[in-house]
C-alpha positions, 0 to 999 in steps of 0.5 A, a space after each residue: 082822843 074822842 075819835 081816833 082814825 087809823 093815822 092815830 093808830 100808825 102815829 102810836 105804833 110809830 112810837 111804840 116801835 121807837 121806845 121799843 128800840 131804844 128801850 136800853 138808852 139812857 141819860 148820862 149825868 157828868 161828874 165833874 165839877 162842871 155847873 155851867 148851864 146851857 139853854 137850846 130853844 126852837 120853834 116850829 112856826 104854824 105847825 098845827 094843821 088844825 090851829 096853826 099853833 107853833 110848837 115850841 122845843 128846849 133842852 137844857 144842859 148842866 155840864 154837859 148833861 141833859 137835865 130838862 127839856 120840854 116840847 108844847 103846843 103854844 097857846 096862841 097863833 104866832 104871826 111870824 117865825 120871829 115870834 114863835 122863836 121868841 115865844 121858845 125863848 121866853 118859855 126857856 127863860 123861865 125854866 132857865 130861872 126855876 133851875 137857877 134857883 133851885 139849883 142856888 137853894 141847893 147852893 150850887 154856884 152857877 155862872 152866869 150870863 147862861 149860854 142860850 142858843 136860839 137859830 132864829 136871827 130875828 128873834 136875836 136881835 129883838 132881844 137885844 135892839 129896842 127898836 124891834 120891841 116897840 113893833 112887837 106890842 103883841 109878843 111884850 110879856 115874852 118881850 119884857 121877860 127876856 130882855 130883862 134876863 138879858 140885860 140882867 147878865 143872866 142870859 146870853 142869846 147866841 145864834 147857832 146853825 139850825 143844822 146843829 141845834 139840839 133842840 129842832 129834835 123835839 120840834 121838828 121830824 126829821 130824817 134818820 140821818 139828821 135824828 142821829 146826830 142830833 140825839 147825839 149831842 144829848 149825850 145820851 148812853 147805851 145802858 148796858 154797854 156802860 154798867 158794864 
């Protein structure tokens, strides 16, 4: 912000033109009785070209509707893919848990365990083999925050293919193709076409 270059302007124009392009698109909210949550978290590794810092991405579903997602640099440089996922899933654990229970305060019964879908098997399977925890000292909060969710039954990690996670839209760029479909999935509607 202090020094703008003209890669910061052609990064503005780019998402200008985006918004601009998709300024009659909007989110459509189900209404059936469906109040399943589920959870997609990524992480892009090392992105920051300046801090190496890895980014991480969620969206989460109620009935099939997006109701939150979420894109943010992480706080700390990650050692390994393994550990930029499972930052992204300790991130999605606890917007999984104020959802919860905003959602139980609003007495809204919720099914649990809450499907999580992660694309990273390393990341799977330190949530659910100890012995991968005790060599991941360094990542323990994460560690301890989402294997107690999952051993409580509150979330089940499942893997899914990266070319059908949702959540690589806002970690990744990705070619227009692949952008489509995936925005897609986010059940998003053309405004005008259905007030009509």
């Amino acid at each position: 912000m202090q020094s703008p270059c003209q890669d910061h302007w052609e990064a503005a124009l780019h998402l200008i033109k985006y918004l601009k392009g998709t300024q009659h698109r909007g989110l459509h909210l189900n209404s059936n009785n469906n109040f399943n949550l589920e959870a997609y978290c990524d992480a892009d590794w090392a992105t920051c070209k300046e801090t190496r810092k890895s980014l991480t991405g969620y969206c989460i579903f109620l009935g099939g509707s997006l109701i939150s997602w979420k894109t943010k640099k992480q706080t700390t440089v990650s050692r390994s893919t393994a550990e930029a996922e499972y930052r992204s899933m300790g991130s999605t654990t606890c917007e999984l848990v104020w959802i919860y229970s905003l959602l139980r305060d609003l007495r809204v019964d919720i099914q649990t365990p809450i499907p999580f879908y992660c694309d990273n098997q390393a990341a799977l399977y330190i949530t659910a083999n100890p012995v991968f925890h005790e060599r991941t000292k360094h990542i323990e909060i994460d560690c301890h925050l989402v294997r107690d969710k999952y051993k409580e039954g509150f979330i089940a990690p499942k893997h899914i293919a990266s070319k059908e996670q949702p959540a690589d839209l806002f970690t990744k760029i990705l070619i227009g193709t692949r952008f489509m479909y995936l925005v897609s999935k986010l059940n998003l509607v053309n405004v005008l076409t259905s007030s009509a």
